[in-house]
C-alpha positions in Angstrom: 89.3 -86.4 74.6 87.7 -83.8 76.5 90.2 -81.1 78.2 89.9 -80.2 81.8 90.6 -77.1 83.3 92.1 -75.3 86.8 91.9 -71.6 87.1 94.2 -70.3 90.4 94.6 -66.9 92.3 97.7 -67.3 94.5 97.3 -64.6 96.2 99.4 -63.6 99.4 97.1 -64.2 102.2 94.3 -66.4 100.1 94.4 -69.4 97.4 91.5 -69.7 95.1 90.4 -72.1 92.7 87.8 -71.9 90.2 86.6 -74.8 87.9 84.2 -74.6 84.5 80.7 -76.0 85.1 81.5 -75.8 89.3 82.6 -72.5 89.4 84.2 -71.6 93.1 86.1 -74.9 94.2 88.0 -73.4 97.0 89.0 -69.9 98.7 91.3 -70.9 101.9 94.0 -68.9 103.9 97.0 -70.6 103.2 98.3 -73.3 105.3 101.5 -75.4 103.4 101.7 -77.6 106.3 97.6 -79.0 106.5 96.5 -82.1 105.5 93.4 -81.3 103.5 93.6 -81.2 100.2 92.9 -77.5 99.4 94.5 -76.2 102.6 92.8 -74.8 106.0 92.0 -71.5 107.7 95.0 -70.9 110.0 95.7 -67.2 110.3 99.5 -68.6 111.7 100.5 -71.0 109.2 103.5 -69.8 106.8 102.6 -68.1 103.6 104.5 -69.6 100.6 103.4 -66.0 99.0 104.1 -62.4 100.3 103.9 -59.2 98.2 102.9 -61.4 95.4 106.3 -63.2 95.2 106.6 -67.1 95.7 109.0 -66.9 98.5 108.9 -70.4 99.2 108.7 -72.9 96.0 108.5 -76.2 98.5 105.1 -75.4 99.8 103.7 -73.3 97.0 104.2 -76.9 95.1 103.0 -78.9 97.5 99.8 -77.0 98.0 98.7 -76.4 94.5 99.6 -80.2 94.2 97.2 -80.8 96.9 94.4 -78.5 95.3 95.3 -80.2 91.4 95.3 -83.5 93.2 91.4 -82.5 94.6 90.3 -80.9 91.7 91.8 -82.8 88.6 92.9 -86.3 90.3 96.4 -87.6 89.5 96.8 -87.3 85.8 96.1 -84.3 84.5 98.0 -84.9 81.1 94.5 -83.5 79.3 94.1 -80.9 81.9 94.6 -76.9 80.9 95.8 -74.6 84.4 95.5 -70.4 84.0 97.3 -68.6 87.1 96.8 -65.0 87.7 100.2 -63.3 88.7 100.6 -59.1 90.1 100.6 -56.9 87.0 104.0 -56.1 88.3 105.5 -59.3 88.9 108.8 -59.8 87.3 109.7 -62.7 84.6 111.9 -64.5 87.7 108.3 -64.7 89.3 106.7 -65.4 86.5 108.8 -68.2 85.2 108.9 -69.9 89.0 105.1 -69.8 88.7 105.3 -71.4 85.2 107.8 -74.5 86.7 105.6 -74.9 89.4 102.2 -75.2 87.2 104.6 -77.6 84.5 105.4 -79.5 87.6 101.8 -80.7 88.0 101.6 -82.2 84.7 99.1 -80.3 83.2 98.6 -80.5 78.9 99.3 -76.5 79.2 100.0 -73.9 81.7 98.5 -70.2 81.0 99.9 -67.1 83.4 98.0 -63.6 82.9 98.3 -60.6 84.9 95.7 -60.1 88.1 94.5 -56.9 85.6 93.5 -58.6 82.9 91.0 -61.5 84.5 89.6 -59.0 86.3 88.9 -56.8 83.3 87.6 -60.1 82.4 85.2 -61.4 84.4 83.6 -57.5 85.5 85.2 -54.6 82.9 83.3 -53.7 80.1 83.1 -55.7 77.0 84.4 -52.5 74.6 88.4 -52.7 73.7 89.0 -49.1 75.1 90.8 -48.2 77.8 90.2 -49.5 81.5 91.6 -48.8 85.1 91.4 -51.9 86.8 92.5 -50.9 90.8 92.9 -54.1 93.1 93.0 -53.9 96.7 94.8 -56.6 98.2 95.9 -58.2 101.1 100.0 -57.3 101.3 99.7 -55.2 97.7 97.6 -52.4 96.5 97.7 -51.9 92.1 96.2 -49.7 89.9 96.5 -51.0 86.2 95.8 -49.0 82.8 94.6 -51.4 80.0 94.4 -50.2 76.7 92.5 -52.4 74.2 93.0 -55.5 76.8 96.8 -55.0 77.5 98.9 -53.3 79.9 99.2 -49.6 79.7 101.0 -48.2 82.4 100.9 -49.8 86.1 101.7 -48.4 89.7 102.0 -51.0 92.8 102.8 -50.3 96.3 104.0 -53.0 98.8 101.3 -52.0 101.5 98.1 -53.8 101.6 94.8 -54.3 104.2 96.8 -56.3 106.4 99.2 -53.8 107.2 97.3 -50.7 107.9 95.7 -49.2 111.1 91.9 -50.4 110.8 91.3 -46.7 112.4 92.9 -45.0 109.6 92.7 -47.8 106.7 90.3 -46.0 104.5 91.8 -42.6 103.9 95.6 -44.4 103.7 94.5 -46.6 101.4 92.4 -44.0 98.9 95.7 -42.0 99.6 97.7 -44.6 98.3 95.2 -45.4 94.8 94.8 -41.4 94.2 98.7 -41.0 94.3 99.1 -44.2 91.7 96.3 -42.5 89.8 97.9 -39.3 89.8 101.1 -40.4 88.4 99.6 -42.4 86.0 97.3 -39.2 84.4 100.9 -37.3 84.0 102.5 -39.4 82.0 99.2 -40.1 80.0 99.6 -38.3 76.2 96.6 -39.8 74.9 93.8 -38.9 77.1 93.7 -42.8 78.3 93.1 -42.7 81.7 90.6 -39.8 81.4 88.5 -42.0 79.5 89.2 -45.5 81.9 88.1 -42.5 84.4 84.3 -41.8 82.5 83.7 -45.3 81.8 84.5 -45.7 85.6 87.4 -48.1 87.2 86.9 -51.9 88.1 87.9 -52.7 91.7 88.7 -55.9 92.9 90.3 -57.2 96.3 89.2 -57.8 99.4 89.6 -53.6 100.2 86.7 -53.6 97.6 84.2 -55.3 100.0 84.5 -52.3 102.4 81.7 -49.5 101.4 84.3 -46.9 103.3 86.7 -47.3 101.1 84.9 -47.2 97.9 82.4 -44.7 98.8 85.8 -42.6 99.7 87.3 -43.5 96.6 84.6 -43.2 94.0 83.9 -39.3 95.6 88.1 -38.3 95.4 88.0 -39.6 91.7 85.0 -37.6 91.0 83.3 -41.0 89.0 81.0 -44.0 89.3 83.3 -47.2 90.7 82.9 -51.2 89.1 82.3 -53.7 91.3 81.2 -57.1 89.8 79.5 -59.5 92.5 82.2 -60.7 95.4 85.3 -58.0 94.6 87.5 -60.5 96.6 87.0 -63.3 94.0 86.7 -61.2 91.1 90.1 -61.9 89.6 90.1 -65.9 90.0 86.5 -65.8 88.4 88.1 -63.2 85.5 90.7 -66.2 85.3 88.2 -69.2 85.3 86.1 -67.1 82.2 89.2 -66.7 79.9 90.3 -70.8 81.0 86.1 -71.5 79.6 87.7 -69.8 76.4 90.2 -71.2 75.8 88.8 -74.8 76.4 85.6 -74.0 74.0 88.4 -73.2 71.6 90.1 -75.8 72.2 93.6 -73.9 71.9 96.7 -75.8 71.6 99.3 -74.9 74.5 101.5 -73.2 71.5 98.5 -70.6 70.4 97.9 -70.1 74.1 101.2 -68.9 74.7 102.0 -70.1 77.8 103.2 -67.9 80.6 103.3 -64.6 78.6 102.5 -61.5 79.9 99.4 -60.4 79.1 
């Protein structure tokens, strides 16, 4: 029987989707209340998903039903579904995201952190260490991995949407320097110097703007990573580790569902 797979990046302001061999299947603002299957653009409709947190189970179900129910059809019992989650997000979040996944009937449910798929899909391919820093919508995290795991991580609860477009560029470089900062004096091992050399991945929608990484790459005095369409960066990081573990055919007990990573 050939195993399907679903790769998701519920993100607070955007839902994407990305399946092997189609790549890109949807990237919609969230709308709980549309018809269509994988949601519509309306800027007013209720988020199910602020600051990373599933604030409203209800309608998170109901749309990743409705985008399962697009992608997969209605039994998915040889289907495999990978979620990204916030680096920081607590196990209360990540368990509801695990229960909602379970819900849709899937043969097994991975959850990873936002860090590692996108040290997937556009890091570099040595185990040393990495700063991953993603600009999102409602959060802003810089992530230390060290040989593919979490390090150290910094978030703030401040994102594109809520900053003066005037001043957005030097707020928001304000914001990553400060994480970055913190992060370098507690560092006994030299770690984020090196993640600094080998240059930081950046991924988010605050990665598409050339102010903000120009500004950025100059304050950290080094080269900056950015791996084809920053915004989609961390679902397509999600959709390359699902590819893995469906070519090797991985049991849901040696994928470890829903554990940090």
């Amino acid at each position: 029987m050939a195993v399907r797979g679903l790769a998701l990046d519920l993100g607070s302001s955007r839902t994407r989707a990305w399946v092997p061999g189609r790549g890109l299947v949807t990237d919609a603002l969230f709308d709980s209340r549309s018809d269509s299957p994988l949601g519509s653009p309306d800027k007013n409709a209720e988020r199910p998903v602020r600051r990373g947190r599933i604030i409203d189970p209800e309608s998170c179900g109901l749309l990743l039903g409705r985008i399962a129910d697009a992608v997969l059809g209605p039994d998915r019992a040889d289907s495999v579904i990978v979620l990204s989650h916030p680096v920081l997000a607590g196990a209360v979040q990540r368990d509801a995201a695990r229960e909602l996944l379970a819900g849709l009937g899937p043969m097994c449910v991975l959850v990873l952190s936002s860090a590692r798929a996108a040290a997937a899909y556009a890091g570099p391919r040595d185990a040393g260490p990495l700063l991953v820093v993603d600009l999102g919508a409602e959060l802003t995290e810089v992530t230390l991995l060290v040989g593919g795991r979490v390090a150290d991580a910094r978030q703030a609860e401040s994102g594109l949407s809520d900053l003066d477009p005037a001043t957005l560029p030097a707020v928001l470089v304000a914001m990553v320097l400060d994480m970055v900062t913190s992060m370098w004096r507690q560092d006994r091992h030299g770690a984020i110097r090196g993640a600094l050399r080998k240059g930081p991945v950046l991924a988010g929608g605050g990665a598409l703007r050339s102010d903000v990484t120009d500004r950025l790459a100059r304050c950290l005095g080094t080269r900056v990573r950015l791996a084809g369409d920053p915004s989609t960066t961390v679902v397509r990081g999600a959709g390359q580790i699902l590819s893995s573990v469906l070519r090797h055919g991985l049991t849901p007990a040696a994928a470890l569902p829903g554990r940090p990573r």
